[in-house]
C-alpha positions as CSV (number, residue, x, y, z in Angstrom):
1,X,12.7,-68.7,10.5
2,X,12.6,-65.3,8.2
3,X,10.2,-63.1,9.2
4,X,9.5,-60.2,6.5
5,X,8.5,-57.1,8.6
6,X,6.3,-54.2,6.3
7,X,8.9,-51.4,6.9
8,X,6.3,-48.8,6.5
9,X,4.1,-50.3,9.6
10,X,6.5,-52.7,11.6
11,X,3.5,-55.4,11.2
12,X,4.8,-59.2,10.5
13,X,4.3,-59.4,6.5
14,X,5.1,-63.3,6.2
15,X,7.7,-66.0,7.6
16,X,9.6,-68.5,5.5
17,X,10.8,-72.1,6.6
18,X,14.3,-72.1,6.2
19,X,15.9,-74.5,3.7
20,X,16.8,-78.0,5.4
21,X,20.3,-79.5,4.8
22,X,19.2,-81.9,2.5
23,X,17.5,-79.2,0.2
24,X,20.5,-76.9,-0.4
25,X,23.0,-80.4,-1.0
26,X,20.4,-81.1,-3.2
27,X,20.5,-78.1,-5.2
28,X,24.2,-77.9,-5.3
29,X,24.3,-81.2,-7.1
30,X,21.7,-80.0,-9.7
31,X,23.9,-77.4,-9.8
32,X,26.9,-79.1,-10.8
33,X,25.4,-81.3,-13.4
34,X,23.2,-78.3,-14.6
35,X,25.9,-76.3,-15.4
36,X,28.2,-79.5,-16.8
37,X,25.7,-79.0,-19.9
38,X,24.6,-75.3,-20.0
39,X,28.1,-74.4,-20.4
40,X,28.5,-76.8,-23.2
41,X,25.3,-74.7,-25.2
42,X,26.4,-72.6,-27.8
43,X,25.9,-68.8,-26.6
44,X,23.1,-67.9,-28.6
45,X,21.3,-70.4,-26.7
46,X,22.5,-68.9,-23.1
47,X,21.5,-65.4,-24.3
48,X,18.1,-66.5,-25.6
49,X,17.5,-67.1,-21.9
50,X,18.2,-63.6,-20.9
51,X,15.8,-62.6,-23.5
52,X,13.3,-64.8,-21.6
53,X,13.9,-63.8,-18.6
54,X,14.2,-60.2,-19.4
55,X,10.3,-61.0,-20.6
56,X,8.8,-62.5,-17.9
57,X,10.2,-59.4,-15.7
58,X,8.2,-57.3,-17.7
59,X,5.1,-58.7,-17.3
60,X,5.3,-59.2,-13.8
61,X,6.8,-55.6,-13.0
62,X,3.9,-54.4,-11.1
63,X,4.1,-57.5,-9.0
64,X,7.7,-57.6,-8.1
65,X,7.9,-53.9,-7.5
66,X,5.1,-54.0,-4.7
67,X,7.0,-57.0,-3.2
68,X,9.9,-54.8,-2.8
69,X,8.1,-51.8,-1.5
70,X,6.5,-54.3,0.9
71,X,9.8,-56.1,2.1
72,X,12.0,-53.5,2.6
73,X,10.2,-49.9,2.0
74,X,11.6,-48.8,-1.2
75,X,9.1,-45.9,-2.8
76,X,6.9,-48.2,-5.7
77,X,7.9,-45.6,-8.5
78,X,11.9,-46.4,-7.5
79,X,10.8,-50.3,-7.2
80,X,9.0,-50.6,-10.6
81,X,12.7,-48.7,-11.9
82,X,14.4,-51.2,-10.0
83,X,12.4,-54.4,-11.8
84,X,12.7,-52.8,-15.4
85,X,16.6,-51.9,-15.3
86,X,17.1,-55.4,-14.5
87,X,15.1,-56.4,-17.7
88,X,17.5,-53.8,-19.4
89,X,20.6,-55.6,-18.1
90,X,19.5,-59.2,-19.4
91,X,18.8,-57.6,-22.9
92,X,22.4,-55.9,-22.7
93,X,23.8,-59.1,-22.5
94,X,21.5,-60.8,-24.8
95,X,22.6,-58.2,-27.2
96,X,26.8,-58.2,-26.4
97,X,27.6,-61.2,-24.7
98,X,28.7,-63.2,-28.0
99,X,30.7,-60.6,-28.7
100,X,32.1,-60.2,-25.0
101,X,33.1,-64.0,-24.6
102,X,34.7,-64.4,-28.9
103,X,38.0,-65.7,-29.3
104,X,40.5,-63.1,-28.6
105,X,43.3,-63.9,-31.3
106,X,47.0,-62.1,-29.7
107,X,49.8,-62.2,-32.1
108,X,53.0,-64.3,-31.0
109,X,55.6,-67.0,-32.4
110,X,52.6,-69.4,-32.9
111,X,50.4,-70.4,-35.8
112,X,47.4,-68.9,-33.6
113,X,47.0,-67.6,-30.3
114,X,44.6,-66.2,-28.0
115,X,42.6,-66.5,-25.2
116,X,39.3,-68.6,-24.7
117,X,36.7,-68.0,-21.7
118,X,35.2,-70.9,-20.3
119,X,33.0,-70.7,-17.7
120,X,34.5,-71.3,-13.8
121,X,30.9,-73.5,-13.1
122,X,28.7,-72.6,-10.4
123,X,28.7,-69.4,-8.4
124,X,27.2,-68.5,-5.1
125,X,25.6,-64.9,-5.0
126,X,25.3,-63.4,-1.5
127,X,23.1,-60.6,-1.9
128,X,21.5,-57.6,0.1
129,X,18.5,-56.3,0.5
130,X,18.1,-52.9,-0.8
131,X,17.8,-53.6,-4.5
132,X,16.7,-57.6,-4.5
133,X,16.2,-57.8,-8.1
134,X,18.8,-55.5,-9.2
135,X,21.8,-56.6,-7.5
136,X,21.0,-60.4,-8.6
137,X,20.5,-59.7,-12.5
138,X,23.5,-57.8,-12.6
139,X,25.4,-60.7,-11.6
140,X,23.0,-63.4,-12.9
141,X,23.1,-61.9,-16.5
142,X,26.6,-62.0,-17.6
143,X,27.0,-65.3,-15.6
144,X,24.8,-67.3,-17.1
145,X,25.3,-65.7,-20.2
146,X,29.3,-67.3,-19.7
147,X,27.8,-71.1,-18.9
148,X,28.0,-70.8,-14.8
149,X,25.2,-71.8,-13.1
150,X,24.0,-69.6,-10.0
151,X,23.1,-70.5,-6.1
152,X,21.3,-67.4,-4.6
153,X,21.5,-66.6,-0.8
154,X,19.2,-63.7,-0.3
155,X,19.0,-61.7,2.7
156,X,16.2,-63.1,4.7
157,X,14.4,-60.0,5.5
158,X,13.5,-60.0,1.5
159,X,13.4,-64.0,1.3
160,X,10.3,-63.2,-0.2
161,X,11.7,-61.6,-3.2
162,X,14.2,-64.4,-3.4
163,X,11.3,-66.7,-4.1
164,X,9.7,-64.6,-6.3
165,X,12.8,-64.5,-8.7
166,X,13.0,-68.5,-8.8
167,X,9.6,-68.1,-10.1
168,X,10.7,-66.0,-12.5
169,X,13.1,-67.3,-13.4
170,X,11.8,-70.8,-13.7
171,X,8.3,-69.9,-15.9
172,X,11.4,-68.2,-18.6
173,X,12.1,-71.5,-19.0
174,X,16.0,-71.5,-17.0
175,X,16.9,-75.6,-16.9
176,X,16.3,-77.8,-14.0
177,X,18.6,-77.0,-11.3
178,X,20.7,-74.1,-13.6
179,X,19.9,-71.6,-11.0
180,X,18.3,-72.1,-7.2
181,X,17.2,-70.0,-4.2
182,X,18.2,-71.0,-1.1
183,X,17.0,-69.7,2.4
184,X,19.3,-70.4,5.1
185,X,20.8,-68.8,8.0
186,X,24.1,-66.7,7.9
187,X,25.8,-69.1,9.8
188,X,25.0,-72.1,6.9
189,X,27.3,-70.0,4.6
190,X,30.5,-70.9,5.1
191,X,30.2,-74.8,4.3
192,X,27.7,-73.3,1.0
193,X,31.1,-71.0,0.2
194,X,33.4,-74.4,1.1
195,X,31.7,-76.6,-0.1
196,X,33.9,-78.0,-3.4
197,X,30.3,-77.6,-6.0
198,X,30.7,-74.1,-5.6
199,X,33.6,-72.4,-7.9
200,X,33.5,-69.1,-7.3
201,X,31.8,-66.2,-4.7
202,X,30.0,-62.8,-5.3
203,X,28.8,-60.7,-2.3
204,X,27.2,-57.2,-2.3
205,X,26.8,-56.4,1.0
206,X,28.1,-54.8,4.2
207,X,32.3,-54.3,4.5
208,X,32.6,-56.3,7.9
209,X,30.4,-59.3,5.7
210,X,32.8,-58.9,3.2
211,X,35.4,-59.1,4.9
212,X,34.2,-62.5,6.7
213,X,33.5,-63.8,3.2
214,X,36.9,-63.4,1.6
215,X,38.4,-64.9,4.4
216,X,36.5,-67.8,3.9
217,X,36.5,-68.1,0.2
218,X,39.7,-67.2,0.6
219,X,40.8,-70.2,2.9
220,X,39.4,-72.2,0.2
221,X,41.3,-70.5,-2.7
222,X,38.0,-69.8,-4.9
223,X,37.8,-66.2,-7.0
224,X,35.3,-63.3,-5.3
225,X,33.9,-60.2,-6.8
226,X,32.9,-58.0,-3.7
227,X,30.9,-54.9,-3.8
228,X,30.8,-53.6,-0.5
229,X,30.3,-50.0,1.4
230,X,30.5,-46.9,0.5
231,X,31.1,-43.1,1.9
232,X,31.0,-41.7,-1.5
233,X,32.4,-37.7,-1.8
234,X,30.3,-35.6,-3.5
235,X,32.4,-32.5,-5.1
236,X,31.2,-28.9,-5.9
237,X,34.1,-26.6,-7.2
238,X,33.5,-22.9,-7.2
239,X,32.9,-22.8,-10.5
240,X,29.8,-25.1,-10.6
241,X,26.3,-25.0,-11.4
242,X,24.9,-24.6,-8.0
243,X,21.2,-24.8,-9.1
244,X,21.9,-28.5,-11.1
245,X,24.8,-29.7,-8.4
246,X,21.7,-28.6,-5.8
247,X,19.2,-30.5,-7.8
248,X,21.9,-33.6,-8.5
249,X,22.7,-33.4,-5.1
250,X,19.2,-34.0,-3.8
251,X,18.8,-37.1,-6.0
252,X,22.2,-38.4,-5.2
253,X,21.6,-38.2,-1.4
254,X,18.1,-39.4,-1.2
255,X,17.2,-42.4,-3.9
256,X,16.2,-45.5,-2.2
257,X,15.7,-43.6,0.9
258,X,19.7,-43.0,1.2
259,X,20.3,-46.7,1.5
260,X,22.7,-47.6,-1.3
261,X,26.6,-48.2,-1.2
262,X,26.8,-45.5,-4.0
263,X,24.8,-43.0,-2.8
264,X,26.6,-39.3,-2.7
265,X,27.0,-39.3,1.2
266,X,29.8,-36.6,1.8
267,X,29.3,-33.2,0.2
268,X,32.7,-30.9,0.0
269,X,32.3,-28.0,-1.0
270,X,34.4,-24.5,-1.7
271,X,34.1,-22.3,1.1
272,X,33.1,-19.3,-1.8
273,X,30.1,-20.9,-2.5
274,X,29.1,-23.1,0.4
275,X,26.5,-20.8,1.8
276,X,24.7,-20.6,-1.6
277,X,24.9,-24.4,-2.3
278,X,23.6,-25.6,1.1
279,X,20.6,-22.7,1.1
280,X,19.8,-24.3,-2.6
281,X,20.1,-27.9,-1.3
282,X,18.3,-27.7,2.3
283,X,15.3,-26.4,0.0
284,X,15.3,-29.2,-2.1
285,X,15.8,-31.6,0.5
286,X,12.8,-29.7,2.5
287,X,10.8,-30.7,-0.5
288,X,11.0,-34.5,-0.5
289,X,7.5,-36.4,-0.1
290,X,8.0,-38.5,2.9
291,X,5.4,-41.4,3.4
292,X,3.6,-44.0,2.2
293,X,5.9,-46.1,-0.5
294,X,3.1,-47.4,-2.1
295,X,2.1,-43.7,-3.1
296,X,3.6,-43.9,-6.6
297,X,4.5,-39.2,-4.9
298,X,6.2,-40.9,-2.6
299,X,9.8,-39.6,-2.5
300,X,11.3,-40.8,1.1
301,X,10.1,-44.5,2.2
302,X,10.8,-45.8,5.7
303,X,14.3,-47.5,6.3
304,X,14.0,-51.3,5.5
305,X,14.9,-52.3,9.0
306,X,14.6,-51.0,12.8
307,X,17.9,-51.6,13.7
308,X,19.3,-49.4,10.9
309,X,17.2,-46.3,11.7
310,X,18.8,-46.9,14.9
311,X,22.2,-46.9,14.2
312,X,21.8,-44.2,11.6
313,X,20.1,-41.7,14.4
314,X,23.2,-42.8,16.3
315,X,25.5,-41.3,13.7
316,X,23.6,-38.3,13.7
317,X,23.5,-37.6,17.3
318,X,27.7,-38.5,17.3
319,X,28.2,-35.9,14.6
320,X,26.4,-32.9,16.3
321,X,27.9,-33.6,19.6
322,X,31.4,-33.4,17.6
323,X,30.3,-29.9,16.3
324,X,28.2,-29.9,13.3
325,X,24.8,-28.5,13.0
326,X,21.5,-30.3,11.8
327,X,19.8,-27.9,9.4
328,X,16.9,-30.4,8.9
329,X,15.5,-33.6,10.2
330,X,17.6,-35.2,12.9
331,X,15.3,-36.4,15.1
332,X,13.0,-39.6,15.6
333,X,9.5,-39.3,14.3
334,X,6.5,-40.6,16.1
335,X,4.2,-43.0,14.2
336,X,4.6,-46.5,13.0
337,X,7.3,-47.6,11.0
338,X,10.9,-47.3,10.6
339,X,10.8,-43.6,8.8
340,X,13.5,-41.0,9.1
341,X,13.7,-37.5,7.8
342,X,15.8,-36.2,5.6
343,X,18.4,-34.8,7.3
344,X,21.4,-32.3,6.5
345,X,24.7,-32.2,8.7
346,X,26.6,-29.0,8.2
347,X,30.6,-28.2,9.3
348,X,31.0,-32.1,9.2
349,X,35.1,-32.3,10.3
350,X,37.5,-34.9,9.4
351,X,36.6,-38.0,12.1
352,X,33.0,-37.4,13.1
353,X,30.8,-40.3,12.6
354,X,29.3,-39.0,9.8
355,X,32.6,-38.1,7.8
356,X,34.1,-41.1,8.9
357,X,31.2,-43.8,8.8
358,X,29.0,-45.3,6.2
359,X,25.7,-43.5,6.5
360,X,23.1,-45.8,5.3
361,X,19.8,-43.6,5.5
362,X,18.8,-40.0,4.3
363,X,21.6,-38.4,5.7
364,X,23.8,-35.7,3.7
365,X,26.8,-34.3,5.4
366,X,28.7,-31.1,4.3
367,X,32.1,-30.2,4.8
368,X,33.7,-26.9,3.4
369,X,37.0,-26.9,2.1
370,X,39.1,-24.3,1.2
371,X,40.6,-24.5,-2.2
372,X,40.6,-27.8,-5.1
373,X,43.6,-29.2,-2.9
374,X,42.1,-29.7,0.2
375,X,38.9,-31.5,-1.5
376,X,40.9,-34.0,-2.7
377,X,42.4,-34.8,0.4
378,X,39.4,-34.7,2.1
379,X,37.1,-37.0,-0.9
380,X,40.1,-39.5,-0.1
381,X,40.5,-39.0,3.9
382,X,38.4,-41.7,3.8
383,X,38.4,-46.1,3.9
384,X,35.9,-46.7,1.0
385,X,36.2,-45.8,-3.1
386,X,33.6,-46.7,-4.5
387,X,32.3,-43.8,-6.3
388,X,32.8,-40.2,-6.6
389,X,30.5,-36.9,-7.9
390,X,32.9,-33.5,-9.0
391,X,30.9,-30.3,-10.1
392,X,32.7,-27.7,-12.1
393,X,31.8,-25.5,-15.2
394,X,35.4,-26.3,-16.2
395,X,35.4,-30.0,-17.6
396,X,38.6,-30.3,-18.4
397,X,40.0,-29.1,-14.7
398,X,37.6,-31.7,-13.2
399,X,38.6,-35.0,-15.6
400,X,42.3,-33.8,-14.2
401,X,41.1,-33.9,-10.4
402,X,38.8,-37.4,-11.2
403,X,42.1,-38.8,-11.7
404,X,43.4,-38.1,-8.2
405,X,40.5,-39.1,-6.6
406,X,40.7,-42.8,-5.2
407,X,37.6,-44.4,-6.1
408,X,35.9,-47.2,-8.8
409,X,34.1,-44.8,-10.8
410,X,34.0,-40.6,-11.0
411,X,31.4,-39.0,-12.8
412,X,31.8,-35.3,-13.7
413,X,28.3,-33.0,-13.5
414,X,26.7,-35.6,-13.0
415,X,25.1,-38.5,-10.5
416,X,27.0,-41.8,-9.8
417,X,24.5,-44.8,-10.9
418,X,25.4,-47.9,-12.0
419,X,24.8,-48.8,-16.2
420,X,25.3,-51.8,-17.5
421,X,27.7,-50.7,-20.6
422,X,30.4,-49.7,-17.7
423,X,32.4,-51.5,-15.8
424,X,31.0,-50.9,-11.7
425,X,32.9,-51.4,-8.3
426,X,35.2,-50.0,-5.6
427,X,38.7,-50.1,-4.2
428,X,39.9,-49.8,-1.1
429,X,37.3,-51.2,1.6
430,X,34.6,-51.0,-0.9
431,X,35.4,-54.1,-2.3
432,X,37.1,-56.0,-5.6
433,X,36.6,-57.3,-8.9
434,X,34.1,-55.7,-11.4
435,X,30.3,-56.2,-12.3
436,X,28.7,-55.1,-15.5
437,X,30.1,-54.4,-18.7
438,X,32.7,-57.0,-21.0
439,X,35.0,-56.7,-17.4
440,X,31.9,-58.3,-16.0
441,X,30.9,-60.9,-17.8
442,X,34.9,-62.0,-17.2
443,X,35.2,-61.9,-13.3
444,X,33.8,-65.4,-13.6
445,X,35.3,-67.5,-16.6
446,X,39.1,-69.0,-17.2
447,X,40.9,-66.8,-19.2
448,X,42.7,-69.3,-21.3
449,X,45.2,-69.1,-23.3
450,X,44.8,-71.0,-26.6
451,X,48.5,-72.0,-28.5
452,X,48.4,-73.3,-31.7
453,X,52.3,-74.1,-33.1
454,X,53.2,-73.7,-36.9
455,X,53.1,-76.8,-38.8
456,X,56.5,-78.3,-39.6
457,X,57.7,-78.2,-43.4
């Protein structure tokens, strides 16, 4: 049975049956015929429940954002963000979807031609913990908005979020069996992803999960969209800003408690101006409010699970004993809870754990390099792209490096951070496919294409 665990204390918050068998065949085939007549509904009918749902979010912000801190630590401040940019996400859709999904007329030999998107029918989301409403409205949005209907596998350490968003979702008035929570173990999820009700798969989770799941959806021939790890490089040319790459820096690092796939993880920076850029961020890392999450000064929450504070210390210890040299945190606190410190890593080479790994946790390594050239090749000495941070005063030298950088997204001056009017995802061992934006709302329709031939005279 889930067991949600209080991050901040370690004491047993609540523990959720499990889904039988009979429920989740049950809500496969609502489902199906759920879907057989939203995506028959004209859009402006699909988009008015976005509207709806983007509503009912609103007014119960305050709830859903102290479930999250509760679940899995996130700073209340951060979880009431969390709660209101999904609200902003169904409106975007609301607003755009019509427009994403209109006939697109291509000239050939024929009377008329284009292509028509229709959607693929129901889709099973596999989501993670760290942003449980976020990460499901940015699927569920432009999904439903296209006519699919949507199965949600939560992780079960936030099952109670899962069941908050059917109620959500239900009191906006979604139809009968369009979209279901299920809680099940992880080893019910390949017959859900085999199973022939479900068309298509979306995960955003953990590489090695991804991995398992396209090999299963993939032995089954259905479409995936994955969004998985990330080691994202965080640039800072000499020629930057020091005080705002700092400042960006700190917020990169440390949102969410440094448990995000696009947090900045791996800072490079020019040997020239290294000494000055790590004094400026050290200080501002110093500064964080570590504590209680429910403290709307609360900066630094605990780590959502035991096991990943853990692993994470792990790393760190790794790194140092390969060379580099803990400026801050590093070590284990005493007290209850899963808290860790925020913690710098400096002369982080090429192969150490924390060059190398996924750091998920407030953790911020920093590698010198000595010239533009050798921070390329060291942002890409690494398996993931999913995003990518360059400082420089000189914009125009930097949009030329952003385009050697392997990666789903570069963002010049600036933090990476998903938005829902661009198109978000990874390459390489971060994943596939795209979420947000018109390339969003098409990872899960048929693309058809409509032929219409000239009438004979």
């Amino acid at each position: 049975m889930p067991t949600s665990i209080n991050p901040a204390t370690g004491d047993e918050l609540t523990t959720i049956d499990l889904h039988t068998a009979e429920y989740v065949d049950h809500a496969l085939d609502a489902a199906m015929r759920a879907q057989a007549s939203w995506g028959e509904q004209p859009i402006a009918k699909r988009t008015q429940l976005l509207t709806r749902i983007a509503e009912e979010l609103r007014t119960r912000v305050d709830e859903a954002a102290e479930l999250i801190t509760s679940e899995m630590g996130k700073p209340i401040t951060e979880a009431r963000a969390e709660v209101l940019k999904s609200a902003k996400t169904l409106d975007y859709y609301a607003d755009n979807a019509a427009r994403f999904l209109d006939f697109e007329e291509i000239e050939s030999d024929a009377e008329t031609s284009g292509v028509v998107f229709d959607p693929l029918g129901v889709v099973l989301a596999i989501m993670p913990w760290n942003y449980p409403f976020w990460q499901f409205f940015r699927f569920a949005a432009p999904a439903l908005a296209a006519g699919n209907a949507a199965i949600l596998k939560h992780a079960n350490n936030v099952a109670g979020c899962a069941m908050l968003i059917q109620e959500i979702m239900d009191a906006a008035g979604t139809p009968e069996g369009l979209f279901r929570a299920i809680i099940v173990d992880s080893s019910d999820v390949r017959g859900i992803i085999e199973d022939p009700r479900i068309a298509a798969v979306t995960l955003t989770g953990s590489t090695e999960v991804g991995a398992f799941v396209a090999s299963q959806a993939g032995g089954v021939l259905k479409k995936q969209v994955l969004e998985l790890g990330g080691s994202d490089p965080f640039i800072v040319l000499a020629d930057a800003d020091i005080d705002e790459a700092a400042r960006v820096a700190v917020k990169s690092r440390f949102n969410t408690t440094g448990q995000s796939c696009v947090n900045a993880k791996r800072f490079i920076v020019e040997e020239t101006i290294a000494e000055a850029f790590v004094e400026k961020f050290t200080t501002r890392a110093k500064a964080l409010i570590v504590g209680d999450p429910r403290d709307p000064d609360t900066q630094i929450g605990p780590m959502a699970r035991e096991n990943l504070r853990t692993e994470l210390h792990n790393q760190v210890e790794r790194t140092i004993a390969a060379g580099a040299t803990c400026l801050i945190g590093g070590e284990l606190p005493d007290g209850p809870g899963f808290f860790y410190p925020p913690t710098i890593l400096d002369g982080v080479e090429p192969g150490s754990a924390a060059f190398s790994e996924e750091t998920f946790g407030p953790v911020a390594s920093v590698t010198r390099c000595a010239d533009t050239e050798e921070a390329v090749r060291l942002a890409n000495d690494t398996e993931f792209g999913l995003g990518a941070t360059i400082f420089s005063g000189d914009v125009e030298n930097a949009t030329a490096i952003a385009r050697k950088i392997q990666a789903g997204a570069v963002f010049i001056n600036g933090q990476v951070a998903s938005d829902p009017r661009l198109p978000f995802g990874g390459i390489k061992r971060s994943g596939y496919g795209r979420e947000l934006s018109s390339y969003g709302i098409r990872e899960f329709v048929n693309m058809k294409t409509l032929w219409v031939g000239k009438e004979s005279v």
